[in-house]
N, C-alpha and C positions, 0 to 999 in steps of 0.2 A: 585210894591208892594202896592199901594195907591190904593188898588181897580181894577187894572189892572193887572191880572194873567197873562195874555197870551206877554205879551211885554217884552221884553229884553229890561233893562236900563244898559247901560253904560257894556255892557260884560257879565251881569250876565244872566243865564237862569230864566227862568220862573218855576215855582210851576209844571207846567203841564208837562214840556218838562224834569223835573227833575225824576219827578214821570216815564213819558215812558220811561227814563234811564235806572231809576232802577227798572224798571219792565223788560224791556228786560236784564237786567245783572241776575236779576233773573229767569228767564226763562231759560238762557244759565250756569246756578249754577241748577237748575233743571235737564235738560238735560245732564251734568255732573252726576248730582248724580244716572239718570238712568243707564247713561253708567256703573258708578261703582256697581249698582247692578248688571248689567249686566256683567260683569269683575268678580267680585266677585264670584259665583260658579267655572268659570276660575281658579282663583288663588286658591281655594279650594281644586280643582282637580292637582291641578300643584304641590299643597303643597305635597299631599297625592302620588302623584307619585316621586316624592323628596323624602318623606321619605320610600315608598318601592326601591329606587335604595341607599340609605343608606348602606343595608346589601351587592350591589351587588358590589356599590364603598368599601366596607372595605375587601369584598373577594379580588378584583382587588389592594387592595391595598397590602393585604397580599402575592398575584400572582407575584405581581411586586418587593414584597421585596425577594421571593422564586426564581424569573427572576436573578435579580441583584444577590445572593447568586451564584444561578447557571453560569452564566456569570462571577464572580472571579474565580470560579474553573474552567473553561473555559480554563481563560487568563491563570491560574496557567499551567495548562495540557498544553494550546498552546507554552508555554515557557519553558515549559520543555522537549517537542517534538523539538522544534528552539535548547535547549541544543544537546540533541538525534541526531538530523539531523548536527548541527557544527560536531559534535564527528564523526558519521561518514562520514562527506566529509572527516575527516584528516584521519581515514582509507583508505578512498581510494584510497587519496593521497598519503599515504607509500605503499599501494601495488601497484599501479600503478610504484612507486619507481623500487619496489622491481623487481616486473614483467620485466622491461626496463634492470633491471640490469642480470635477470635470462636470458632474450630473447639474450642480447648479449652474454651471456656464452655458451647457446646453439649454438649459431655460432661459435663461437668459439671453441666448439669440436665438429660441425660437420665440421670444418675446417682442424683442427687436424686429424679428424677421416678419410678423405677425402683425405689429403694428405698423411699421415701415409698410409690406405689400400690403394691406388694409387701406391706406393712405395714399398708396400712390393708382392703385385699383379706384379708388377714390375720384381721383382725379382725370384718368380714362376715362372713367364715365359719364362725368362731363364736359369732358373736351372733345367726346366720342361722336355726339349731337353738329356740335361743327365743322367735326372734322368729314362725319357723311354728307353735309350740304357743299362743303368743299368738292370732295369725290363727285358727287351727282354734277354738278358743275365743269368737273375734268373730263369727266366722261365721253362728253360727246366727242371731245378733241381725238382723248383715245381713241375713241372708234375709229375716228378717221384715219389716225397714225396708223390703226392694225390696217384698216383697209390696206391704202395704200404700201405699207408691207407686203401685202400678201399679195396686191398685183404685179409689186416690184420682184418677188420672187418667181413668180410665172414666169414673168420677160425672162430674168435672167437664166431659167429651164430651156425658155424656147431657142435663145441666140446660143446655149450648148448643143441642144439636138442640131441648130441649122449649121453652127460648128461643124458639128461631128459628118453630118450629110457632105459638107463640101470636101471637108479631108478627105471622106471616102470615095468620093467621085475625083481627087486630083487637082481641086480648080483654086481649096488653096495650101501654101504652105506656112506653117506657124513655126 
């Protein structure tokens, strides 16, 4: 300091070495200050796009509350289909009951039904032996009952045609 700029006494810098300091601190506070010019349209542009997604974030917001609205009615409907679906497993569950209880009844009288006509086929069959010596026996009768049937139906042909002859000649009247 006595005339001597350029010397360091005791730790302290010099007048010179002070000044290139803060000349390069300034220089790097300069070049800062370009950058943030340079930044600056940046963030002008970033603002400006920030506030056109404004209106697209408060649709999305309204979308998401329209979401979540639709999403309880959802759960409401899913739980009410989980009620619907319990209800009819237990339907099923009784007829399936029910069914088990029907299936063995029908064995049941085809069992019956099975033995009963077994049994009574059973007994056709041997009362079948007497009942054709019976028949063979009747028969002849029949024959003769057809016979005479059938000649009794002739006559009563013929006394129509001879009907009909005399009407048509006049000779009688009915």
């Amino acid at each position: 300091m006595y005339g001597c700029r350029n010397v360091v006494l005791h730790g302290f810098l010099t007048d010179d070495k002070k000044l290139d300091l803060i000349l390069g601190k300034l220089e790097k506070i300069d070049k800062i200050e370009a950058d943030m010019r340079s930044i600056k349209p940046d963030m002008k542009s970033m603002k400006s796009d920030m506030q056109s997604m404004k209106p697209d974030m408060r649709s999305m917001k309204s979308d998401l509350r329209d979401m979540k609205i639709s999403m309880k009615n959802i759960k409401f409907d899913m739980q009410d289909l989980k009620s619907d679906i319990e209800s009819v497993k237990k339907e099923v569950c009784s007829l399936e009951s029910k069914v088990e209880g029907l299936d063995r009844r029908v064995r049941s009288l085809e069992l019956h039904a099975e033995n009963a006509t077994d049994r009574n086929i059973q007994l056709l069959a041997e009362n079948f032996v007497e009942l054709t010596k019976k028949l063979n026996q009747a028969i002849p009768v029949a024959d003769k009952n057809y016979a005479y049937e059938v000649k009794v139906n002739y006559l009563i042909e013929e006394v129509q045609e001879i009907q009909k002859r005399l009407k048509a000649g006049g000779l009688v009247t009915a």
